[in-house]
N, CA and C atoms as an extended XYZ file, in Angstrom:
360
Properties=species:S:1:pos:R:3:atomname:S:1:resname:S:1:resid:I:1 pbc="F F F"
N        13.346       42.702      -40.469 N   UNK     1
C        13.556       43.140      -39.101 CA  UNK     1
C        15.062       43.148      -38.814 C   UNK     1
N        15.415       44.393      -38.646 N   UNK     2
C        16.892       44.326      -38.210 CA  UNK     2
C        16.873       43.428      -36.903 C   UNK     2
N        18.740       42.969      -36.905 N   UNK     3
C        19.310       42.264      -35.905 CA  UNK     3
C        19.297       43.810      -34.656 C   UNK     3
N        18.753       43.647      -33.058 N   UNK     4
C        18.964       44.329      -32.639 CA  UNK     4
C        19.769       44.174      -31.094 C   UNK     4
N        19.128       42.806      -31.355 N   UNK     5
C        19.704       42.474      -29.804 CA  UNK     5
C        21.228       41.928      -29.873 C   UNK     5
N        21.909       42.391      -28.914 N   UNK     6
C        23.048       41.998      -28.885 CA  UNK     6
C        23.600       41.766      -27.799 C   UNK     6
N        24.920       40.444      -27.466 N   UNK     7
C        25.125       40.335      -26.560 CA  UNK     7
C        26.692       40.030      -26.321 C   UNK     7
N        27.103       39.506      -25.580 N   UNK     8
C        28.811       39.407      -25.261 CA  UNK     8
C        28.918       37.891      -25.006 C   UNK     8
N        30.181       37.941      -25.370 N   UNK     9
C        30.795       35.881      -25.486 CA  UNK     9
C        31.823       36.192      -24.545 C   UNK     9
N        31.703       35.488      -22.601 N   UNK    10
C        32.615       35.163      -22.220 CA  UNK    10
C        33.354       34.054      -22.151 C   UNK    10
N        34.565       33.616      -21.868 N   UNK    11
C        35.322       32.489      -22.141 CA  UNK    11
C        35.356       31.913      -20.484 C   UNK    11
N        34.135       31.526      -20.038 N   UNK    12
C        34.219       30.842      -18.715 CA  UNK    12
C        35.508       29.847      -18.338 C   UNK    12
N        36.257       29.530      -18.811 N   UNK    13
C        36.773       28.205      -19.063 CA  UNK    13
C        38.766       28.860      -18.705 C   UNK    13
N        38.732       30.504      -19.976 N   UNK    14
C        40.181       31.046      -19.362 CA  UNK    14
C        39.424       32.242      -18.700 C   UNK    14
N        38.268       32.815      -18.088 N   UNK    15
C        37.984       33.450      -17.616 CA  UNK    15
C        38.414       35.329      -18.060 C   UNK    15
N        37.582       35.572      -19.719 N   UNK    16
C        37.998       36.461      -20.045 CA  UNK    16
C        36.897       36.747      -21.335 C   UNK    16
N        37.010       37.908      -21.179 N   UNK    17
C        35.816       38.118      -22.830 CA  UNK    17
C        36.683       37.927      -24.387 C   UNK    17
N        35.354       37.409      -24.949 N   UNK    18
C        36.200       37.423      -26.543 CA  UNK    18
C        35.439       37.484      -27.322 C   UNK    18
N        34.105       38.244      -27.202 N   UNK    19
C        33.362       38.750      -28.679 CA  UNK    19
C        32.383       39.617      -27.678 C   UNK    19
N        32.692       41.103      -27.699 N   UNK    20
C        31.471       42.060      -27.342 CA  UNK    20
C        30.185       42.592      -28.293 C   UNK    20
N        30.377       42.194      -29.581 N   UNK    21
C        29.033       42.759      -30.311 CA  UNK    21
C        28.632       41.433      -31.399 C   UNK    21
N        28.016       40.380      -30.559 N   UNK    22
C        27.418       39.551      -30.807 CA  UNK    22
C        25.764       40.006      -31.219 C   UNK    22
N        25.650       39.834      -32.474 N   UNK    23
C        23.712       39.943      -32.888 CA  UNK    23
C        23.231       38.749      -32.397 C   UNK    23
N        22.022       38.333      -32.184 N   UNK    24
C        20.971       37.579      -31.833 CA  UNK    24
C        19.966       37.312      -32.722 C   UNK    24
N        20.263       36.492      -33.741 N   UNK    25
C        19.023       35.941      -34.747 CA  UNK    25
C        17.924       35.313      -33.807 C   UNK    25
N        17.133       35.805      -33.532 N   UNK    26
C        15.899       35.400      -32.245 CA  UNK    26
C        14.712       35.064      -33.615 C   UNK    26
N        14.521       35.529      -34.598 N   UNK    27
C        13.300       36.123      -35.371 CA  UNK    27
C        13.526       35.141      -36.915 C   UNK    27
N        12.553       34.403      -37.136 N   UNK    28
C        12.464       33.762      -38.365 CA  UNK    28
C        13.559       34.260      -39.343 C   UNK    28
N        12.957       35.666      -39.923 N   UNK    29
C        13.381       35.998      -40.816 CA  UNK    29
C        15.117       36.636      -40.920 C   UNK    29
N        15.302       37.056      -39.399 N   UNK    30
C        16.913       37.116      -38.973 CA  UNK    30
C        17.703       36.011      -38.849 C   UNK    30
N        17.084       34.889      -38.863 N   UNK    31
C        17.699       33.774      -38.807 CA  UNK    31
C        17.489       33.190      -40.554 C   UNK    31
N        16.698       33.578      -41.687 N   UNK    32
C        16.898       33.138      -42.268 CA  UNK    32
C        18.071       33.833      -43.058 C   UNK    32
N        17.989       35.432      -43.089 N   UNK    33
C        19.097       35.787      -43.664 CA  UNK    33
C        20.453       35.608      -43.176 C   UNK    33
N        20.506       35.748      -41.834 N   UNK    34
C        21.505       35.290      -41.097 CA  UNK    34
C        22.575       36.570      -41.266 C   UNK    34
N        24.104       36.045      -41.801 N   UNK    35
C        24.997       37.194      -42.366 CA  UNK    35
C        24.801       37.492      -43.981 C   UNK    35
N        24.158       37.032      -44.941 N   UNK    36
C        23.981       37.092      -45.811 CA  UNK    36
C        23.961       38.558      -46.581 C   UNK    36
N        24.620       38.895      -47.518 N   UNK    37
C        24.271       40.605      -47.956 CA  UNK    37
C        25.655       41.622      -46.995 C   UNK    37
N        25.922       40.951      -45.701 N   UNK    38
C        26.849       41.686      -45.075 CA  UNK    38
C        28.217       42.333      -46.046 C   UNK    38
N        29.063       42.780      -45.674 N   UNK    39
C        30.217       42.768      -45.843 CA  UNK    39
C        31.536       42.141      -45.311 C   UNK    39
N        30.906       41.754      -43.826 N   UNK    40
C        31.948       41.125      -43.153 CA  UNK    40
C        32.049       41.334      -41.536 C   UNK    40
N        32.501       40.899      -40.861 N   UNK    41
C        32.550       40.777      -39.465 CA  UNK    41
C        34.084       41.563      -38.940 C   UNK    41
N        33.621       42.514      -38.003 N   UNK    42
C        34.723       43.090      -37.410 CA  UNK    42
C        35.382       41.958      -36.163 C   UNK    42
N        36.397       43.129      -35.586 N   UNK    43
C        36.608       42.512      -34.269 CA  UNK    43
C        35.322       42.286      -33.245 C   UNK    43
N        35.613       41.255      -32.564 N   UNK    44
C        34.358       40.778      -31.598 CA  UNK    44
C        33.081       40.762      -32.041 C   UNK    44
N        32.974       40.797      -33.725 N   UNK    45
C        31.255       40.986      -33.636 CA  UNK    45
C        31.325       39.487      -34.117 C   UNK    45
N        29.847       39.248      -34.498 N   UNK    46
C        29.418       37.695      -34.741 CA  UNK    46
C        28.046       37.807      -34.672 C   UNK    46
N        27.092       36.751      -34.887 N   UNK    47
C        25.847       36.112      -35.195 CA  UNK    47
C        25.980       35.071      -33.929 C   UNK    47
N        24.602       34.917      -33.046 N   UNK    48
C        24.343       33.964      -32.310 CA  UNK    48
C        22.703       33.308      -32.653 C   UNK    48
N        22.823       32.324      -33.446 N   UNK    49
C        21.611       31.614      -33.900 CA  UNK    49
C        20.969       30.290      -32.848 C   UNK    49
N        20.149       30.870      -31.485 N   UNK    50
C        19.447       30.187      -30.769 CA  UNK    50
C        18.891       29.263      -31.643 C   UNK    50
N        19.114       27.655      -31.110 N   UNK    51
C        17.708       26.485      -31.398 CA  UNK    51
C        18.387       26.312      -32.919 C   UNK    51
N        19.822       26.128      -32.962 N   UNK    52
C        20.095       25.520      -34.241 CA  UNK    52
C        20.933       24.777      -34.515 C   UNK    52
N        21.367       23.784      -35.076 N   UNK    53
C        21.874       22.794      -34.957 CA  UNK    53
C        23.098       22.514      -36.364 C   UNK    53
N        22.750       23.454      -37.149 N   UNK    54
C        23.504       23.449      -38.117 CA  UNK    54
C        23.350       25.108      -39.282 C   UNK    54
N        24.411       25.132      -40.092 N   UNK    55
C        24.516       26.238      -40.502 CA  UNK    55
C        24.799       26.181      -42.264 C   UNK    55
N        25.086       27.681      -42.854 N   UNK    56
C        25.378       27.104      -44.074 CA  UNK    56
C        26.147       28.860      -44.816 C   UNK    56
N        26.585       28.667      -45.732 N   UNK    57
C        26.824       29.696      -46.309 CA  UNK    57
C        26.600       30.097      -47.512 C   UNK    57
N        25.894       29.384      -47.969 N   UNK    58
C        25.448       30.260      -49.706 CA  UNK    58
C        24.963       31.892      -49.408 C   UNK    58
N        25.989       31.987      -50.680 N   UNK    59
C        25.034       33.357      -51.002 CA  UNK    59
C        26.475       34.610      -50.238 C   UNK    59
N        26.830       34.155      -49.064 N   UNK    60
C        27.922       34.800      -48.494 CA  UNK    60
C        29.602       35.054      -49.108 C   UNK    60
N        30.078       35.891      -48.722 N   UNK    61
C        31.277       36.572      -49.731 CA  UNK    61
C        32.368       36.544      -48.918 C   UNK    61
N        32.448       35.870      -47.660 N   UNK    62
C        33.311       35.672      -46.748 CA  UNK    62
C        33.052       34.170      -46.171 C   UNK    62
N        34.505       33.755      -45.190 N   UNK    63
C        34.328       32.658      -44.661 CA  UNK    63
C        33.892       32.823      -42.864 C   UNK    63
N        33.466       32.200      -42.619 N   UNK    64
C        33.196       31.732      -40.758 CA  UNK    64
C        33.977       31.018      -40.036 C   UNK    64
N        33.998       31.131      -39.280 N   UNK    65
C        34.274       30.497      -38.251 CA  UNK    65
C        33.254       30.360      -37.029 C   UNK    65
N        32.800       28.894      -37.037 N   UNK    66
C        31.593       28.339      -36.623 CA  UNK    66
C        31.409       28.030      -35.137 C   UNK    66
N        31.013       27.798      -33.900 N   UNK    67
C        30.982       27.434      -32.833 CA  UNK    67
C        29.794       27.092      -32.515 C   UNK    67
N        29.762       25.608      -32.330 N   UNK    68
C        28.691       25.039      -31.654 CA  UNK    68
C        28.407       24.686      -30.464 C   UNK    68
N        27.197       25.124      -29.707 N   UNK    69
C        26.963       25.190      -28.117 CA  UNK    69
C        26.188       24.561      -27.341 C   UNK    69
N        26.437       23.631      -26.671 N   UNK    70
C        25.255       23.067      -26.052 CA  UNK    70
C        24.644       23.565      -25.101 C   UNK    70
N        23.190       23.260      -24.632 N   UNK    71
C        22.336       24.214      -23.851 CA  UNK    71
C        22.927       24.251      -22.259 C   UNK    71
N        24.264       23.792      -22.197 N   UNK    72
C        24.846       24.280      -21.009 CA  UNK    72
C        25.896       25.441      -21.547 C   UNK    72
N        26.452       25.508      -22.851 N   UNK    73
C        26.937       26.459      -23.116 CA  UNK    73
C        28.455       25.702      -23.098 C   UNK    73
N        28.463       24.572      -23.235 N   UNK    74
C        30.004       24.093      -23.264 CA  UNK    74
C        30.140       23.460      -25.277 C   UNK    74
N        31.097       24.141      -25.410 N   UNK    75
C        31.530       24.044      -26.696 CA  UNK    75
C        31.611       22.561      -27.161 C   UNK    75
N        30.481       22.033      -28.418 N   UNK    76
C        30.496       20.469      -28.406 CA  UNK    76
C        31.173       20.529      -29.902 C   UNK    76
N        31.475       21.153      -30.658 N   UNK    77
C        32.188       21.425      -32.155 CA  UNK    77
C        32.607       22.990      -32.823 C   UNK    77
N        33.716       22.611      -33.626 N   UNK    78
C        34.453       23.886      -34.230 CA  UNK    78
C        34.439       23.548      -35.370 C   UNK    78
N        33.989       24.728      -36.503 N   UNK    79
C        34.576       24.647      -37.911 CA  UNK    79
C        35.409       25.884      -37.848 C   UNK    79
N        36.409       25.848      -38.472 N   UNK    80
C        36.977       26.549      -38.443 CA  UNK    80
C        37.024       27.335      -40.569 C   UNK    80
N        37.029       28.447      -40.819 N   UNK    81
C        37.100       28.504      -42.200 CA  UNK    81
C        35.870       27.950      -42.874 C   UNK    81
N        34.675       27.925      -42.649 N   UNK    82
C        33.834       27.570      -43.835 CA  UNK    82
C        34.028       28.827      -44.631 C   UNK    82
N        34.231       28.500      -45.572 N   UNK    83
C        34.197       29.010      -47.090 CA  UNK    83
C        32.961       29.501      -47.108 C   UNK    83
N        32.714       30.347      -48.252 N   UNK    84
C        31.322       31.039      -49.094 CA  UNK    84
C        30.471       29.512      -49.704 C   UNK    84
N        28.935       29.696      -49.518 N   UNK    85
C        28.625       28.833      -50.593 CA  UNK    85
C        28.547       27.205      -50.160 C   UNK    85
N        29.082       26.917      -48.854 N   UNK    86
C        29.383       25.545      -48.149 CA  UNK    86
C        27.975       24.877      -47.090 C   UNK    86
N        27.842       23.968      -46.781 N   UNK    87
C        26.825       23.724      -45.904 CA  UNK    87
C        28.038       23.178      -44.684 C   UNK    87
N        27.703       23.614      -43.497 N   UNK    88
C        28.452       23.160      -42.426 CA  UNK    88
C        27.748       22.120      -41.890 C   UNK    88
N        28.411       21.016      -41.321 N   UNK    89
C        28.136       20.009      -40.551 CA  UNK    89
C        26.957       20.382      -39.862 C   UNK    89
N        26.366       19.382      -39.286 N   UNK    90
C        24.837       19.136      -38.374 CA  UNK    90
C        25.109       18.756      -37.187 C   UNK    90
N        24.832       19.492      -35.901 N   UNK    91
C        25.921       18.619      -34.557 CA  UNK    91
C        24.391       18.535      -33.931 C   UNK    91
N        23.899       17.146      -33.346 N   UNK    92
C        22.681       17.274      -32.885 CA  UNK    92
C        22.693       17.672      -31.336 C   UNK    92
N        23.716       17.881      -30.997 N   UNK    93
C        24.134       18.154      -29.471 CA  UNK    93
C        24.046       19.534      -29.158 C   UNK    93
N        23.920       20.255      -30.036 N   UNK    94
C        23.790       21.608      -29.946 CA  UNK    94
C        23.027       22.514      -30.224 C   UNK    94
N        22.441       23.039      -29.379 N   UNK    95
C        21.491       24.188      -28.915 CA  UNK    95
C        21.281       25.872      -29.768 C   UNK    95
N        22.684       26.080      -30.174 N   UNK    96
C        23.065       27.248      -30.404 CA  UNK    96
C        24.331       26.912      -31.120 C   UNK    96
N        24.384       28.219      -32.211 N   UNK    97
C        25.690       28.495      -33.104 CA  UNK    97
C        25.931       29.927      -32.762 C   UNK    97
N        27.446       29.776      -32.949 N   UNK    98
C        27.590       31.362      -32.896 CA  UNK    98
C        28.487       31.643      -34.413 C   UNK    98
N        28.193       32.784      -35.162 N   UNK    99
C        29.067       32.860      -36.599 CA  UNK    99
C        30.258       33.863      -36.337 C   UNK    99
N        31.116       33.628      -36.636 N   UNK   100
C        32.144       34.606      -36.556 CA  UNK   100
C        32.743       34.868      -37.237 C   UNK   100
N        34.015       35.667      -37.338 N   UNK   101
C        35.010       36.238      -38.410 CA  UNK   101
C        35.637       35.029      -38.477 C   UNK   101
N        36.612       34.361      -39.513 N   UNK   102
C        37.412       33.553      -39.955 CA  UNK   102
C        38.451       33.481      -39.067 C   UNK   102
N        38.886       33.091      -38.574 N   UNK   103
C        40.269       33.068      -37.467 CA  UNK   103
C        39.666       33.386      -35.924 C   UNK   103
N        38.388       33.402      -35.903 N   UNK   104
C        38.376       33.851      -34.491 CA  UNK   104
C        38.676       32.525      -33.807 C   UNK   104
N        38.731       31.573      -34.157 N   UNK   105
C        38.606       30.475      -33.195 CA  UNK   105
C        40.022       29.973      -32.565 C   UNK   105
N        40.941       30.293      -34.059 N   UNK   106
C        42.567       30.456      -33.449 CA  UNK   106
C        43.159       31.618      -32.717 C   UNK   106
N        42.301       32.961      -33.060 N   UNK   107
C        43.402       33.682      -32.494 CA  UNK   107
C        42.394       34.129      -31.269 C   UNK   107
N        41.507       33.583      -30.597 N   UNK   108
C        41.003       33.474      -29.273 CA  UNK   108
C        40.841       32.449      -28.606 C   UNK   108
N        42.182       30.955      -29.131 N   UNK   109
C        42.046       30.030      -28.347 CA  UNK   109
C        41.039       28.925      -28.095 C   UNK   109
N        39.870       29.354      -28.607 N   UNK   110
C        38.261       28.540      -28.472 CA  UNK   110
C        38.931       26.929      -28.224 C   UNK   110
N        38.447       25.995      -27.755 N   UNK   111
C        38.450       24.559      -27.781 CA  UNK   111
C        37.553       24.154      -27.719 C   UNK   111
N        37.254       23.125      -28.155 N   UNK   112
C        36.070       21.748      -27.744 CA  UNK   112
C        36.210       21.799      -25.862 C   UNK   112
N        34.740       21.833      -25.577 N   UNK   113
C        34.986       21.305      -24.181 CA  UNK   113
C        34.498       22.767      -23.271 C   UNK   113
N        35.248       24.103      -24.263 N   UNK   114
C        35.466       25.137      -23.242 CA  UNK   114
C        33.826       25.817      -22.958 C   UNK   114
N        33.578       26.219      -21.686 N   UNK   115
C        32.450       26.795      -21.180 CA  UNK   115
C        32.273       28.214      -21.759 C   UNK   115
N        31.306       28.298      -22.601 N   UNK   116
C        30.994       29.983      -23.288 CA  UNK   116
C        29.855       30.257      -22.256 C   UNK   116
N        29.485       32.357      -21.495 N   UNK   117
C        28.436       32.337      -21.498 CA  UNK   117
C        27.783       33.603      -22.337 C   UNK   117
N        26.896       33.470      -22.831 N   UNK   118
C        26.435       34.575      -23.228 CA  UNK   118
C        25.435       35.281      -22.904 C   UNK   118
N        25.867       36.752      -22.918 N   UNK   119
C        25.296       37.486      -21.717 CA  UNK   119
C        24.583       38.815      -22.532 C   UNK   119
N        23.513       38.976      -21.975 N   UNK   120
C        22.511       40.106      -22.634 CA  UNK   120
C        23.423       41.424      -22.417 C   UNK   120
């Protein structure tokens, strides 16, 4: 089942957008492949994996940049750079991951703390 739903990452916190073509792993099997097979993540796109608490990258040919969300949507952890092939940390505080391109987290500022919302 293709990824179809998609949505936008605002930055409640500096009051500004910073990822418009966010997919929505909603569906077993979209969540099991995840980015897997891709080629890579443009500007603003990314993976948003509802009801998960941790992530991983085998099998992938690029690195992430990770954001973890709690069900208020305030940022409770950052990886920044997972590598291909890595298992990322387990944050039990969090509701939601979002996957992104490698650097998104520096060159859009992200922090611990900051309010994301994401919007259909």
């Amino acid at each position: 089942m293709p990824l179809v739903t998609k949505m936008t990452v605002w930055d409640r916190s500096n009051n500004r957008l910073i990822a418009h073509n966010v997919h929505v792993a909603s569906h077993f099997f979209q969540r099991l492949r995840g980015l897997i097979g891709t080629g890579g993540l443009g500007e603003g796109e990314g993976l948003c994996i509802p009801q998960c608490q941790g992530v991983h990258t085998f099998g992938m040919k690029y690195p992430l940049d990770i954001i973890y969300l709690n069900r208020l949507g305030e940022v409770v952890s950052l990886v920044s750079g997972l590598l291909p092939n890595r298992l990322g940390p387990v944050n039990f505080n969090s509701s939601c991951v979002l996957e992104l391109a490698s650097g998104f987290i520096l060159a859009k500022n992200v922090s611990k703390g900051a309010q994301l919302l994401l919007i259909d």
